[in-house]
N, CA, C and O of each residue as an XYZ file, in Angstrom:
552
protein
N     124.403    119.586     84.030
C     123.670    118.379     83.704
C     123.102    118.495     82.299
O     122.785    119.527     81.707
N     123.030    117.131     81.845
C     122.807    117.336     80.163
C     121.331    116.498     80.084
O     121.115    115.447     80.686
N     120.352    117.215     79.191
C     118.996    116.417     78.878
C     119.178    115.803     77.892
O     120.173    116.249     77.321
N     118.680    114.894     77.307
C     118.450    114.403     76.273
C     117.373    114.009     75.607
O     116.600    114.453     76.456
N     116.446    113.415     74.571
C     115.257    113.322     74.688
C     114.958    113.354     73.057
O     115.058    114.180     72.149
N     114.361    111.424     73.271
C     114.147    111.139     71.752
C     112.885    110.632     71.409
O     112.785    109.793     72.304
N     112.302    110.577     71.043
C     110.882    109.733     70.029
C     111.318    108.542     69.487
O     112.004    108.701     68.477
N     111.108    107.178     69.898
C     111.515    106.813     69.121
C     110.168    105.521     69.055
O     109.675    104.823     69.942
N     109.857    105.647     67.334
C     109.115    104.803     66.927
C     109.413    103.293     66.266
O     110.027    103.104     65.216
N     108.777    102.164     67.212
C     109.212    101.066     66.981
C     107.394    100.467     66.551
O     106.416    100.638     67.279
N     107.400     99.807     65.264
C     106.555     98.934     64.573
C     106.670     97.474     65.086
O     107.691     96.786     65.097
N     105.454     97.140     65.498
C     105.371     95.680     66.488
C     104.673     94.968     65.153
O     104.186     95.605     64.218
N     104.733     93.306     65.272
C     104.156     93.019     64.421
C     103.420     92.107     65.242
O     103.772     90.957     65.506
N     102.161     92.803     65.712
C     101.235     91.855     66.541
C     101.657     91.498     67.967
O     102.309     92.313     68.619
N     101.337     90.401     68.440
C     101.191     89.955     69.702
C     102.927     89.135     69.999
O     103.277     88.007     69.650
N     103.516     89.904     70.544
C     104.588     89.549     70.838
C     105.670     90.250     71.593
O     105.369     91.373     71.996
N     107.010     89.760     71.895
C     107.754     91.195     72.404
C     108.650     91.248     71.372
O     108.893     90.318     70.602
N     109.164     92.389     71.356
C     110.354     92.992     70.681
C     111.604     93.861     71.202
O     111.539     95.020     71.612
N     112.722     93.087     71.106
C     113.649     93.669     71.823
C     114.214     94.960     71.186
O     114.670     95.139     70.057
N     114.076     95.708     72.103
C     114.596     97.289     71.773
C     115.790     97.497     72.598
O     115.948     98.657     72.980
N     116.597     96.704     72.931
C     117.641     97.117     73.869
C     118.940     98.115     72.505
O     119.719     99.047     72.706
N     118.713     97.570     71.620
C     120.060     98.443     71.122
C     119.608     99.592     70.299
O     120.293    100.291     69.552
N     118.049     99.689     70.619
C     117.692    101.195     70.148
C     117.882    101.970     70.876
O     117.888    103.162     70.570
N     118.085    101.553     71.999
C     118.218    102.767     73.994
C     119.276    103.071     74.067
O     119.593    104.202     74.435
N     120.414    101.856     73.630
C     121.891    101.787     73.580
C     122.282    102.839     72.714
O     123.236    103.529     73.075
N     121.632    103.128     71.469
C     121.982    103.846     70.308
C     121.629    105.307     70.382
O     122.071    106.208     69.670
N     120.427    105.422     71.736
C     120.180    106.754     72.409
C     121.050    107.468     73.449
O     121.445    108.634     73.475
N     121.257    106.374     74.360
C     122.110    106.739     75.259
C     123.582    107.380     74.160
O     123.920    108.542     74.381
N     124.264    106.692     73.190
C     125.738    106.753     72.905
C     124.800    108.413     72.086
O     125.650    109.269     72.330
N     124.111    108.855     71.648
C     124.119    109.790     70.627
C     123.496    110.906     71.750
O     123.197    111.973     71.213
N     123.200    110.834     73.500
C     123.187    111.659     74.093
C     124.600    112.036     74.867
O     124.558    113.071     75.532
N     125.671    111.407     74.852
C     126.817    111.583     75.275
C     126.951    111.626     76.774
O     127.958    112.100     77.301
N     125.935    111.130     77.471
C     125.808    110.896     78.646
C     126.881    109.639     79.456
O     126.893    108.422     79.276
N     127.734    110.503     80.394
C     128.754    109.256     80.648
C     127.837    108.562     82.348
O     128.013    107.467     82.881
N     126.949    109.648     82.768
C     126.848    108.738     84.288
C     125.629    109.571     83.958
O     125.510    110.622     83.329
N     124.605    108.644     84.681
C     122.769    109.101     84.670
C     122.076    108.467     84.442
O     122.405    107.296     84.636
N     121.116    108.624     84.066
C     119.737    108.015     84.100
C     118.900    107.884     82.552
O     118.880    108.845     81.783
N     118.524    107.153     82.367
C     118.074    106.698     81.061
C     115.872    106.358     81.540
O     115.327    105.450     82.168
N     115.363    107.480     80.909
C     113.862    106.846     81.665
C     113.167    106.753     79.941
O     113.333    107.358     78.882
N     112.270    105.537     80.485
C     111.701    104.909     79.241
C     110.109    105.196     79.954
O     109.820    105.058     81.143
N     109.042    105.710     78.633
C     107.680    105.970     78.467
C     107.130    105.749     77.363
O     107.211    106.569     76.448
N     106.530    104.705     77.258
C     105.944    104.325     76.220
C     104.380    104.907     76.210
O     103.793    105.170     77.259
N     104.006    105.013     75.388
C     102.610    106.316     75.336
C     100.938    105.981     74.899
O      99.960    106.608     74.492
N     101.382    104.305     75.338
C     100.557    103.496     75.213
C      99.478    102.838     76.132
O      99.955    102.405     77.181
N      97.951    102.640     75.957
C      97.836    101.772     77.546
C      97.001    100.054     76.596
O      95.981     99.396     76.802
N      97.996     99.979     75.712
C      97.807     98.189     75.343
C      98.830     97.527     74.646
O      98.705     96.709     73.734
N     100.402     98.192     75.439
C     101.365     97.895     75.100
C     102.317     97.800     76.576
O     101.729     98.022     77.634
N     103.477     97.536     76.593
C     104.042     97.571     77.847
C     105.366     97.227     77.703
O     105.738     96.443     76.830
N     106.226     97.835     78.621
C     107.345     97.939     78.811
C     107.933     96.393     79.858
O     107.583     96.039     80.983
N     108.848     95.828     78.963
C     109.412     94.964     80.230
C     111.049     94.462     80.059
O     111.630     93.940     79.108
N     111.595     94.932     81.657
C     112.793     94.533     81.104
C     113.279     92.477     81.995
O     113.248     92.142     83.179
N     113.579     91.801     80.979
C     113.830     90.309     80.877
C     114.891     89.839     80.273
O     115.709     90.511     79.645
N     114.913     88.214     80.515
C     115.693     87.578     79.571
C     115.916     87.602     78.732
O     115.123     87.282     77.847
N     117.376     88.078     78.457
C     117.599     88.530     76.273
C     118.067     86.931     75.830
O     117.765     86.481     74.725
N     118.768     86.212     76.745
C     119.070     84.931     76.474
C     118.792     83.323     75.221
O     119.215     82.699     74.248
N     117.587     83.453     76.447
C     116.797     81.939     76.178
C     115.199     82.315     75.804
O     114.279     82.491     76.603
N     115.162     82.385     74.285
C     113.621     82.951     73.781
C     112.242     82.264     74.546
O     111.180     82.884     74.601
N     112.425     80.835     75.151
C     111.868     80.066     76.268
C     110.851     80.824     77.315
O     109.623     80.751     77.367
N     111.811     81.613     78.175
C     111.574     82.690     78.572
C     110.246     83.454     78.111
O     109.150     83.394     78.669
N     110.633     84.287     76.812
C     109.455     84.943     76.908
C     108.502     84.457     76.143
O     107.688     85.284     75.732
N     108.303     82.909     75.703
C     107.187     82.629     75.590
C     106.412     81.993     76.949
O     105.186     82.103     76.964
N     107.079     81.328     78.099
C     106.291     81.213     78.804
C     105.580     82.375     79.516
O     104.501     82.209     80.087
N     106.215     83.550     79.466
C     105.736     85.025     79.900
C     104.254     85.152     79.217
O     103.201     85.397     79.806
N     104.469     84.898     77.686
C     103.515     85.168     76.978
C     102.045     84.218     77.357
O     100.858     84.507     77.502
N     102.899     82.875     77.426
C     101.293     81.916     77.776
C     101.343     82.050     79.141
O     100.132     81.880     79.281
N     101.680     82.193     80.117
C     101.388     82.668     81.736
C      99.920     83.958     81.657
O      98.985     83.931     82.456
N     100.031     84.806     80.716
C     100.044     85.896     80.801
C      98.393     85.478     80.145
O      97.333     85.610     80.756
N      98.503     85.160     79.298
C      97.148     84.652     78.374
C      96.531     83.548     79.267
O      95.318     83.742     79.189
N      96.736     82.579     80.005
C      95.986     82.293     80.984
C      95.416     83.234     82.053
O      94.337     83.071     82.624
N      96.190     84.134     82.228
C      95.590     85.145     83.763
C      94.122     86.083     83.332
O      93.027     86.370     83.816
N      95.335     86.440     81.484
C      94.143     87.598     80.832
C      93.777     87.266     79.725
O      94.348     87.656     78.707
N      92.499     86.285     79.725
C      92.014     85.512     78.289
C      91.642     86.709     77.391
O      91.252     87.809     77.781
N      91.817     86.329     76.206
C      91.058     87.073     75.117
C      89.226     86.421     75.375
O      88.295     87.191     75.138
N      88.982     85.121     75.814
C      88.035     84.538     75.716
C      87.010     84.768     76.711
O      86.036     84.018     76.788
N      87.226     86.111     77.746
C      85.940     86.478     78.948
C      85.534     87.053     78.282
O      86.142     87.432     77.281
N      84.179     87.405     78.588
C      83.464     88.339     77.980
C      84.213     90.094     78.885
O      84.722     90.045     80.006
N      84.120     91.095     78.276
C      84.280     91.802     78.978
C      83.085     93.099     78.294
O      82.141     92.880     77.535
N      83.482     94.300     78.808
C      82.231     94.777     78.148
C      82.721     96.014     77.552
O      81.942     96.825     77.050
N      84.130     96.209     77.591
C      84.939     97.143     76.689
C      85.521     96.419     75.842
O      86.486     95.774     76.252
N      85.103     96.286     74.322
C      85.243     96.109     72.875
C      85.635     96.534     71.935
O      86.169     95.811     71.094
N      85.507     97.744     71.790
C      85.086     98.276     71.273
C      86.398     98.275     69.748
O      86.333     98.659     68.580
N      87.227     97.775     70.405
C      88.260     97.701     69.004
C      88.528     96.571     68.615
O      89.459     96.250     67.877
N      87.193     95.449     69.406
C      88.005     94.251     69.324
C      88.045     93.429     70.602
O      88.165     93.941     71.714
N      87.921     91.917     70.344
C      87.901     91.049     71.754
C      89.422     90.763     71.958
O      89.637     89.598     72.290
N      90.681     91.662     71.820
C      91.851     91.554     72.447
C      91.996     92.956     72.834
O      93.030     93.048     73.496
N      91.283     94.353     72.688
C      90.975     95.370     73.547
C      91.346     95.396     74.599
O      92.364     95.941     75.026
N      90.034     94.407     75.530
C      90.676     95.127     76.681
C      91.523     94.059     77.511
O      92.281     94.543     78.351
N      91.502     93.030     77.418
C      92.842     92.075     77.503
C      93.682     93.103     77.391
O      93.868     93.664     78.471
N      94.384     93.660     76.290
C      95.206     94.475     76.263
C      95.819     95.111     76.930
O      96.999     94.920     77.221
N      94.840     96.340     77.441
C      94.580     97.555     78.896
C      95.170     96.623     79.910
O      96.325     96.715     80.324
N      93.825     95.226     80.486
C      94.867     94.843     81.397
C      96.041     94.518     81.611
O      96.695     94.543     82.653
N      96.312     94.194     80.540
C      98.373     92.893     80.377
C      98.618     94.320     80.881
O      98.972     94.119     82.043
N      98.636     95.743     80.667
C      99.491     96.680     80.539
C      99.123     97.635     81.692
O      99.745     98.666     81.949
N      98.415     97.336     82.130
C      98.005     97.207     84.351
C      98.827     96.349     84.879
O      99.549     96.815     85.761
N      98.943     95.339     84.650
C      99.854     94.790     84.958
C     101.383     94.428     84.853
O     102.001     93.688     85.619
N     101.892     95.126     83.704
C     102.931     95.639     83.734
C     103.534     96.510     84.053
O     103.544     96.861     85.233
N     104.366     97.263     82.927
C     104.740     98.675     83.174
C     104.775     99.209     81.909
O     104.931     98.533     80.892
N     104.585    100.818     81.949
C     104.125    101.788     80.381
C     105.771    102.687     81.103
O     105.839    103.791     80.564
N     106.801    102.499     81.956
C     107.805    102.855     82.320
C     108.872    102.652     82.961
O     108.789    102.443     84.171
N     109.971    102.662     82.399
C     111.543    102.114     83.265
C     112.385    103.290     83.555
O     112.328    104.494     83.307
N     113.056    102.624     84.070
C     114.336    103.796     84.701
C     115.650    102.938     84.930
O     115.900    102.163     85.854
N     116.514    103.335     83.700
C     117.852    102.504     83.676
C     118.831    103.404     84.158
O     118.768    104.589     83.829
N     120.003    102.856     85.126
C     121.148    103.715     85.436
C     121.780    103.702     84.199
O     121.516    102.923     83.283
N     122.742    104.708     84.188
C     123.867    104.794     82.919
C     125.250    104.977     83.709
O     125.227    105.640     84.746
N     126.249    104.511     83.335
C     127.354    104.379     83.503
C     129.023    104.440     82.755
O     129.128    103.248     82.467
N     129.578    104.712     82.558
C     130.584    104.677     81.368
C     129.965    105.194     79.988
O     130.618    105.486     78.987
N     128.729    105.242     80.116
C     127.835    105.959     78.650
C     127.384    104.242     78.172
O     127.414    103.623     77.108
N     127.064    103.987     79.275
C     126.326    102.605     78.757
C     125.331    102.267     79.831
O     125.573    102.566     81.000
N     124.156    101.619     79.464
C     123.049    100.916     80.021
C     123.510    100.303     81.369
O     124.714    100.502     81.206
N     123.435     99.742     82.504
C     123.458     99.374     83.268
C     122.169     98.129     83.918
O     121.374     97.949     84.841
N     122.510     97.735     83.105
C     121.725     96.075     82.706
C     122.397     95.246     83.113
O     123.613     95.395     83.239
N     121.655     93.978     83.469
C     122.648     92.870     84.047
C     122.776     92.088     82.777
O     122.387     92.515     81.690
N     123.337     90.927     82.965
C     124.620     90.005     82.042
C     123.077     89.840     81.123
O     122.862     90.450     80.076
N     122.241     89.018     81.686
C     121.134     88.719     80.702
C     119.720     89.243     80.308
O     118.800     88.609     79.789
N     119.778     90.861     80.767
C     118.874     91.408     80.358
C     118.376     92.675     79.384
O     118.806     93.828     79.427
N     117.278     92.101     78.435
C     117.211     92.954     77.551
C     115.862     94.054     77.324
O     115.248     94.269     78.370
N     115.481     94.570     76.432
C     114.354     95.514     76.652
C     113.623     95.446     76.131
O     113.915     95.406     74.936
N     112.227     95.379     76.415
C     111.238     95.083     75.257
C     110.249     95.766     75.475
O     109.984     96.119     76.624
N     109.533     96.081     74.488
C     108.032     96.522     74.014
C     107.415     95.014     74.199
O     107.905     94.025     73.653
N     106.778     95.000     74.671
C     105.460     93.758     74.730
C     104.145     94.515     74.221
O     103.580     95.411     74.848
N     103.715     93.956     72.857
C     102.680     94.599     72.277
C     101.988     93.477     72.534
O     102.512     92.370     72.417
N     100.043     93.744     73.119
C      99.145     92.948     73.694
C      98.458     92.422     72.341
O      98.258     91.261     71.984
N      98.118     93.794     71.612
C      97.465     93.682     70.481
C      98.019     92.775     69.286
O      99.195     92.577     68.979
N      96.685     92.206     68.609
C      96.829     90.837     67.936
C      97.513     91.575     66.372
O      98.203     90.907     65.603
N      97.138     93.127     66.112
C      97.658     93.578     65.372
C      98.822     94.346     65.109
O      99.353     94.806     66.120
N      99.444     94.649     63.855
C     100.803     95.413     64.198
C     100.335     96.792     64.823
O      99.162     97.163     64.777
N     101.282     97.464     65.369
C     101.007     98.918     65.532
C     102.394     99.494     65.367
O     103.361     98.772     65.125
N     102.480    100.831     65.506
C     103.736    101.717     65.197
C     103.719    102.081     66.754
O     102.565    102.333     67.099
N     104.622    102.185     67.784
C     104.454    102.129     68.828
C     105.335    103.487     69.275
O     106.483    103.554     68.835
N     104.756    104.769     70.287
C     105.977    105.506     70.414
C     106.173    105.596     71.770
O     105.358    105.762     72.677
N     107.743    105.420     71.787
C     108.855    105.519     73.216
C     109.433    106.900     73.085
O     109.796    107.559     72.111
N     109.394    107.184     74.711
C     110.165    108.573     74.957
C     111.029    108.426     75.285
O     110.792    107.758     76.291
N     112.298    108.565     75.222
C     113.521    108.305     75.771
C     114.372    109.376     76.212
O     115.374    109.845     75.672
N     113.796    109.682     77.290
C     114.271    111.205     78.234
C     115.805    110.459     78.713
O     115.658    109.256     78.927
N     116.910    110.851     78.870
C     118.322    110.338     79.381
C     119.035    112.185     80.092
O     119.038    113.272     79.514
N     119.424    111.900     81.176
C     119.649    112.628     82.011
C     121.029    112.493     82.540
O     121.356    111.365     82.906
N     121.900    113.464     82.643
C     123.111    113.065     83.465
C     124.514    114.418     82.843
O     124.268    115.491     82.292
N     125.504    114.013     83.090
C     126.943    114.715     83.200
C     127.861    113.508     82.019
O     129.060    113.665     81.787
């Protein structure tokens, strides 16, 4: 069985998602992994992992305003301390996921027809964001 295992730093620009599907793609092909497992950890707790519609950009803006109704920037809360999108933040990313686990197959992702990968950064500012990309297999 073969490990693999990358760092890989992706720069968000603020409050939005960003598709990283062909940075995983570009991990998987440079671990030479033909059948296994691909696990994603992002090392963050006001950022989040989600895998969605690569399609119709529609999609993930209603994700985005769904999401901002549930978790206002506008409650008071009483953790601030970096800021009134703080801890909004923490929560969006309770409520997501900070981890995935993709099959691999032929030395490729095992994703369906319309789905892609994203960093969902909560924060209103950019950040440099880091993913672990452990990939496992024969």
């Amino acid at each position: 069985m073969t490990h693999y295992q990358k760092l890989l730093k992706v720069s968000t620009t603020g409050k939005s998602l960003h598709n990283i599907t062909q940075k995983i793609e570009d991990a998987v092909a440079e671990s030479r992994v033909e059948t296994g497992l691909c696990v994603l950890f992002l090392r963050h707790t006001s950022a989040s992992l989600l895998i969605q519609e690569n399609a119709d950009p529609d999609v993930l803006k209603d994700l985005a305003n769904f999401m901002a109704k549930i978790v206002p920037e506008s409650a008071h809360y009483i953790h601030d301390a970096e800021g009134p999108d703080d801890m909004p933040a923490h929560i969006r990313t309770a409520l997501t996921h900070t981890s995935e686990i993709i099959p691999i197959n032929r030395g490729h992702l095992v994703l369906g027809t319309w789905q892609g990968i994203y960093i969902w950064e909560h924060r209103q500012r950019s950040h440099t964001r880091e993913l672990v990309v452990h990939i496992s297999g024969s």
